[in-house]
C-alpha positions in Angstrom: 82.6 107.8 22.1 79.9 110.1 23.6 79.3 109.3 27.3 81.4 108.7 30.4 84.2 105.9 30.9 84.6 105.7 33.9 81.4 105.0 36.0 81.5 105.3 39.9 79.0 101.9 41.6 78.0 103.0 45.0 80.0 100.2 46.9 80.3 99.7 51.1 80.9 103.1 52.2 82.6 104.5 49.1 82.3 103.6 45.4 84.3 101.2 42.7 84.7 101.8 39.0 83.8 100.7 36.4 86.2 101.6 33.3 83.8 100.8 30.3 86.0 98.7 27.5 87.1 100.1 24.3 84.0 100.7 21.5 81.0 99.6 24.6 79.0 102.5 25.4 77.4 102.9 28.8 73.3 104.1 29.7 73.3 105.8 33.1 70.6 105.2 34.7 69.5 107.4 37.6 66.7 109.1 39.6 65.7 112.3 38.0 67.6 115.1 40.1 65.2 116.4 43.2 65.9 119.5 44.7 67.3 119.1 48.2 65.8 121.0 51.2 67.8 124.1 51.8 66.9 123.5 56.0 66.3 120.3 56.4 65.6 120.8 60.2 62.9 123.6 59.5 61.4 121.7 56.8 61.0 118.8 59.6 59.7 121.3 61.9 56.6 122.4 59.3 55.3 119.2 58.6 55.1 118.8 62.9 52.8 122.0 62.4 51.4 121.0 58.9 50.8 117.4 58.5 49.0 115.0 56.1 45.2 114.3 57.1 45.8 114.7 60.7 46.2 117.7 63.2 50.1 119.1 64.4 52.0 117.4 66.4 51.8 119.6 69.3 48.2 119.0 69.3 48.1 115.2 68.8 50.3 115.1 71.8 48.2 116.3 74.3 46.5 114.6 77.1 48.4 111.1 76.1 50.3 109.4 78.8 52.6 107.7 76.7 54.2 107.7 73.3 56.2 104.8 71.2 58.0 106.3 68.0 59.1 103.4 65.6 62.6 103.7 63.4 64.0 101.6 61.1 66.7 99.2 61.7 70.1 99.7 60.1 69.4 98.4 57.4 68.1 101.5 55.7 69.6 105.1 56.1 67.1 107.4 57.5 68.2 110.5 59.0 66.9 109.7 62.4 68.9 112.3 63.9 67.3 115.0 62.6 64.0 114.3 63.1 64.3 112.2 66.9 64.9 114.8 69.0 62.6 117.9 67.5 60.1 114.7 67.8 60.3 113.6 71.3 60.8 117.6 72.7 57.1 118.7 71.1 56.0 115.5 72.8 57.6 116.4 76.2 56.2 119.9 75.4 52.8 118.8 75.1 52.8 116.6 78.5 54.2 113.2 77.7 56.6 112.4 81.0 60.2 112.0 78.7 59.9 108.2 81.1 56.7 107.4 78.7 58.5 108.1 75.4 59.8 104.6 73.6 61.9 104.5 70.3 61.3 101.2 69.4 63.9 99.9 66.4 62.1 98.1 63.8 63.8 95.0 63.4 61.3 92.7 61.6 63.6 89.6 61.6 66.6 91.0 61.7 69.5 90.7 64.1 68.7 93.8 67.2 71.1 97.1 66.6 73.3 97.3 69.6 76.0 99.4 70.8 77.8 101.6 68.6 75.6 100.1 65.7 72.8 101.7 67.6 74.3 104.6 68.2 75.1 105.4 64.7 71.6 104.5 63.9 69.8 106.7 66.3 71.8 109.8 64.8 71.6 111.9 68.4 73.4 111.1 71.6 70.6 113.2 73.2 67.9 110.4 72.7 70.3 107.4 73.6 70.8 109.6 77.1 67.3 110.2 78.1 64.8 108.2 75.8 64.6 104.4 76.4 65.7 102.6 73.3 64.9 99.2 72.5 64.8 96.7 69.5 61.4 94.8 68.3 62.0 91.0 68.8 59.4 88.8 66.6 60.3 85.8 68.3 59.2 87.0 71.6 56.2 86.2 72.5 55.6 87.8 75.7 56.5 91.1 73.9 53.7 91.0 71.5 50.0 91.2 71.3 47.7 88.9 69.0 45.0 91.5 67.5 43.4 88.8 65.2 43.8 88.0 61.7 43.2 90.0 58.7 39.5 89.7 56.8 41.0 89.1 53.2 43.6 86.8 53.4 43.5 85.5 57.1 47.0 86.9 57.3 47.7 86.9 61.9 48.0 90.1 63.3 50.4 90.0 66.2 52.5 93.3 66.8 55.0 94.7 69.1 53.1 95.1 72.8 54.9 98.9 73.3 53.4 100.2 70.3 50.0 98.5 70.7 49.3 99.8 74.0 51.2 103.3 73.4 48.6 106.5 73.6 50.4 107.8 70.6 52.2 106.0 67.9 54.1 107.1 65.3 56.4 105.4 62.7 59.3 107.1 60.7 61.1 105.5 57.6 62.6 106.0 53.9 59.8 105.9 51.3 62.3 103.6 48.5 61.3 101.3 45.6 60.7 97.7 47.7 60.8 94.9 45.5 58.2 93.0 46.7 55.9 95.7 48.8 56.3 98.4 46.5 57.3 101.1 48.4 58.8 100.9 51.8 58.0 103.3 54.2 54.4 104.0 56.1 52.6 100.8 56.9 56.2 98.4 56.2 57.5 99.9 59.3 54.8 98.4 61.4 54.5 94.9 59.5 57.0 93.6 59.0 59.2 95.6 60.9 57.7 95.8 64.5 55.1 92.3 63.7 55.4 88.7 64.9 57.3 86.1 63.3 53.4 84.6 62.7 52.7 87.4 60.9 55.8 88.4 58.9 56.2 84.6 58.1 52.6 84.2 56.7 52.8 87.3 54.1 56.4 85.9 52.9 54.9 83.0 52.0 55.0 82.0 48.2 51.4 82.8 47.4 52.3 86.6 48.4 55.4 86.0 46.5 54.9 84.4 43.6 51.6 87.3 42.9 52.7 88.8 39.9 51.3 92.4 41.5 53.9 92.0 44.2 56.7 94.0 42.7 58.3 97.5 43.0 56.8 100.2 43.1 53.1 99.0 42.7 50.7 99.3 45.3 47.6 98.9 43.0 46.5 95.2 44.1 49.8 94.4 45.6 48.7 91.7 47.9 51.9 92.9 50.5 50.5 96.5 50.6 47.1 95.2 51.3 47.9 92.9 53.9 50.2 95.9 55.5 47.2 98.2 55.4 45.1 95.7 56.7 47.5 94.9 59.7 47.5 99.4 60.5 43.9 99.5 60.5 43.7 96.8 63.1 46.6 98.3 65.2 44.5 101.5 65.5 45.3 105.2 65.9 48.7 105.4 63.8 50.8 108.7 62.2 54.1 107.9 60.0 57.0 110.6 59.0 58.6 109.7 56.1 61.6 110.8 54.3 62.6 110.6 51.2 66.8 110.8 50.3 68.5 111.4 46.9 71.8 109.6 46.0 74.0 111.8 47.9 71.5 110.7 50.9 70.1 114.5 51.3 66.6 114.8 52.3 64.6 115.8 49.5 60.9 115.8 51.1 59.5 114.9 54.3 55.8 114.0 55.1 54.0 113.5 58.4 50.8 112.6 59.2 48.1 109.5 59.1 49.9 106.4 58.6 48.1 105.9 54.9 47.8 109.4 53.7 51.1 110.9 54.4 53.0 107.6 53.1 51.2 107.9 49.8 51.8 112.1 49.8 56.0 110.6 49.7 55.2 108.2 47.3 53.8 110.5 44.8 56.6 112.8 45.5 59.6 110.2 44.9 57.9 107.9 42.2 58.4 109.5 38.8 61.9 110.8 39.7 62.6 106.8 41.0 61.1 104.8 37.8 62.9 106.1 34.7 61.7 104.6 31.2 64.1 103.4 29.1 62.9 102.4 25.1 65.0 99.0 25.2 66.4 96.5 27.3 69.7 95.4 27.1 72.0 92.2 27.3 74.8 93.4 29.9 73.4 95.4 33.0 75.7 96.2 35.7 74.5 97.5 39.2 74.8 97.8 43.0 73.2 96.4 45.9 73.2 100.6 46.7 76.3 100.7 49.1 75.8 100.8 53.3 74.2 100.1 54.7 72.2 97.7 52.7 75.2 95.9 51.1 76.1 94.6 54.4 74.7 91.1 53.3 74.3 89.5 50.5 70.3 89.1 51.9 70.2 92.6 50.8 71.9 92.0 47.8 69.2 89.8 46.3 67.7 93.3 46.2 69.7 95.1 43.8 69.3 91.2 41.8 65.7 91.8 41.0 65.0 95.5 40.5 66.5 96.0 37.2 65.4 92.7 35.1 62.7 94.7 33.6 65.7 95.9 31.4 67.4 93.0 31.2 67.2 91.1 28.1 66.1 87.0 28.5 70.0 85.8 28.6 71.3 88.6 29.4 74.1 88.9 32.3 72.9 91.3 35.1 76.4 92.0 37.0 76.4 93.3 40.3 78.6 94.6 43.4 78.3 94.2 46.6 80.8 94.7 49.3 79.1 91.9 51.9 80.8 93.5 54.9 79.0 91.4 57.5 79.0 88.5 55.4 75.8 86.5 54.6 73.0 87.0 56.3 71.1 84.8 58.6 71.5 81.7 59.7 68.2 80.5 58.3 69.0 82.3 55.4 72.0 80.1 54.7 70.4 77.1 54.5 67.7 78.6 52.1 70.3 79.1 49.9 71.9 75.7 50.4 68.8 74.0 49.8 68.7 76.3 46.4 72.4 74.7 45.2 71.5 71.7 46.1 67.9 71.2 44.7 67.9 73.6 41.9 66.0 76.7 41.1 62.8 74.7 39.9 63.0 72.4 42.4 63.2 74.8 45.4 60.6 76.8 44.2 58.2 73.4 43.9 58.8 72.8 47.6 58.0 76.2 49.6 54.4 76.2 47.3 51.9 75.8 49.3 53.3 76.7 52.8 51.1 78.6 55.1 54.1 79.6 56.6 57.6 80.8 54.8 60.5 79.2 56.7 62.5 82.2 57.9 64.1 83.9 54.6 63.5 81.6 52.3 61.5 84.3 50.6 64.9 86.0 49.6 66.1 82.8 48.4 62.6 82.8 46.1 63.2 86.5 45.3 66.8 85.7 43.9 64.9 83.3 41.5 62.9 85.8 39.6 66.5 87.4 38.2 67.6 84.4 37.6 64.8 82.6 35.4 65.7 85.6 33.0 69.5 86.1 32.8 73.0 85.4 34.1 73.8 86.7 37.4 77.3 87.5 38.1 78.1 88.5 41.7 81.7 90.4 42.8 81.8 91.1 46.5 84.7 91.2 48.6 83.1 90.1 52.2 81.8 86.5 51.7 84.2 83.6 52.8 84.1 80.4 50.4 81.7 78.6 52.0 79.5 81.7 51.3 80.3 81.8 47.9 79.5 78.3 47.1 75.8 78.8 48.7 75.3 82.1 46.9 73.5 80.2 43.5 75.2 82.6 41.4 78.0 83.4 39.4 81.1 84.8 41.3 83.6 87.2 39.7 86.6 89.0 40.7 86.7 92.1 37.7 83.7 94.0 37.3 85.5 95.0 33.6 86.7 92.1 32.1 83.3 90.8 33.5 81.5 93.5 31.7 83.7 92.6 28.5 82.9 89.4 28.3 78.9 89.8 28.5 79.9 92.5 25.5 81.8 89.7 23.1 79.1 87.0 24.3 76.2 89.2 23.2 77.8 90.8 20.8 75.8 94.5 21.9 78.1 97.2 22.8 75.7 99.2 25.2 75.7 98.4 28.6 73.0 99.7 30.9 74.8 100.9 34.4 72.4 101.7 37.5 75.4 102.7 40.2 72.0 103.5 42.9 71.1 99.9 42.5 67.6 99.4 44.0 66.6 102.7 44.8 66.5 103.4 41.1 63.9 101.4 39.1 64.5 101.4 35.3 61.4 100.5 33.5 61.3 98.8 29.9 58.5 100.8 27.8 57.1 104.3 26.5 56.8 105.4 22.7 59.6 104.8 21.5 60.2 101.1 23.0 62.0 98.3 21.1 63.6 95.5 21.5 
């Protein structure tokens, strides 16, 4: 049989097979090879000089008193330790006092990054020692500044007070398929990552949601991306660097520039190697929730759920692994998915309509529905406890294989579809030759 056995799923830090059964035949699905940057430090360094739709770095530096760079939380694996310190020194360079430089972690609603969590996420002991560090809280009011509300949708604008009132502001992040923004990166970093719980709860909400145009990797009339854009342009004066990582987490492109135009120069860049078409779907696809650091909870996992059911034929089983390492998620998130078991997919979904406000991460619990109005999902994760499991809404396994052989004799179709990346690879049913 034509086609590897033996299939390595990006799992916690290191991987777990999948040993295909005898007669199945596997479809690996990945992002089309980019070439990595030979100097990924120089190639940071030329996009300070050469940026997207704004002047260089050392230039848009000067004469500001203060400066508030934004990074990820870790959640997401940017490389902020090569680009941090190059960063803050053309800043110091160019007359910023290193006092008025912030690096503000962007944790949306997430937990704050703390100790050797932070350390690892910052990437250079050099900014921990002489850059004040410190983690967006959107529950904090005294920490945030109301700038209105937005013109289309009436979606509040309330953002982090350090970069609101910073002379320079700059956001850094991983442009990656986002399942219901599109593309992360650029304008995500500000809302939700450094916005108001006001704010991040009223775009969550099911009419964002349940919009069929918010999905990966569309930005055309994705009412998420508008909002986002919306929530910049209020802000002001804003400049992102984005990177862009293959599967062995290299940096294949960095942009910098105006918030807008170098995020979309990143996207272009990453989105046909990210999308691949595939002529059929298929009635057994196994995947990832894409390893650390995003399989830490199974809130990320409901991720790696919804990217590939474009593929995924209606009753199909869409088996995935997870390793769960800090368990489930939030507290608020557990009782989403409590009120999920207990009510019922239909049901739950009946009573967040209409809510100008999302409850806190409910809208993962609604994402996790979309997989499942179309197939079986079977879960295997070896860092939820039972109470976890039983609040999970989906199927739990404890073989990937037999799991895989048994969607095989149920369906009776031998090919599997495999995506080890999870949801940094989109596969996409369609092109000339498409059946099903």
């Amino acid at each position: 049989m034509d086609g590897p056995r033996t299939i390595e799923l990006l799992y916690g830090r290191g991987t777990l097979p999948l040993h295909l059964p005898p007669g199945a035949e596997a479809t690996v699905i990945r992002k089309q090879p980019l070439p990595k940057l030979p100097d990924p430090r120089a190639a940071i360094l030329a996009v300070f000089d050469q940026p997207v739709s704004a002047p260089p770095l050392s230039r848009l530096a000067q004469g500001r008193r203060s400066a508030c760079v934004v990074v990820c939380d870790i959640t997401r694996p940017v490389p902020n330790g090569l680009f941090l310190r190059p960063m803050i020194e053309q800043m110091m360079r160019a007359g910023i006092d290193q006092g008025a430089i912030t690096v503000l972690v962007a944790c949306g609603l997430h937990r704050p990054n703390e100790g050797e969590e932070l350390a690892e996420l910052i990437g250079d002991p050099w900014v921990l020692d002489n850059i004040r560090v410190v983690n967006h809280l959107a529950r904090d009011e005294a920490g945030l500044v109301d700038l209105g509300v937005t013109e289309t949708r009436g979606v509040p604008v309330v953002v982090n007070r350090c970069l609101v009132e910073a002379d320079l502001r700059i956001v850094t992040g991983l442009v990656e398929p986002h399942f219901m923004a599109g593309w992360s990166g650029g304008r995500k970093v500000v809302a939700p990552g450094v916005a108001g719980q006001r704010t991040i709860r009223t775009f969550h909400n099911a009419t964002f949601m349940e919009d069929p145009l918010a999905v990966q990797c569309n930005l055309r009339g994705n009412p998420l991306h508008q909002a986002q854009l919306e929530i910049v342009r209020r802000v002001g004066e804003l400049y992102a660097l984005n990177t862009v990582l293959d599967e062995d987490r290299d940096l294949v492109c960095v942009t910098f520039g105006e918030i807008e135009a170098s995020h979309l120069a990143a996207v272009d860049f990453v989105s046909q190697s990210t999308c691949p078409q595939l002529p059929r779907r298929y009635s057994t696809v196994v995947t990832s929730a894409a390893g650390y650091p995003l399989d830490k909870t199974y809130y990320q996992t409901v991720k790696g759920m919804v990217t590939p059911i474009d593929i995924l034929r209606p009753g199909g089983s869409l088996i995935i692994v997870s390793e769960c390492s800090e368990g489930f998620g939030s507290p608020e998130f557990r009782q989403s998915q409590a009120r999920l078991v207990e009510l019922g997919p239909e049901r739950f979904l009946a009573s967040i309509m209409g809510k100008a406000l999302a409850d806190v991460d409910e809208w993962q619990t609604e994402m996790q529905l979309k997989p499942m109005r179309v197939g079986t999902i079977q879960l295997l994760t070896g860092g939820l406890d039972e109470a976890e499991r039983r609040i999970t809404g989906v199927e739990l396994i404890d073989s990937v294989d037999q799991a895989v052989a048994d969607a095989i004799a149920r369906s009776g179709d031998p090919v599997v579809a495999v995506v080890p990346e999870g949801p940094y690879v989109i596969p996409v049913y369609g092109g000339p030759a498409a059946v099903d």
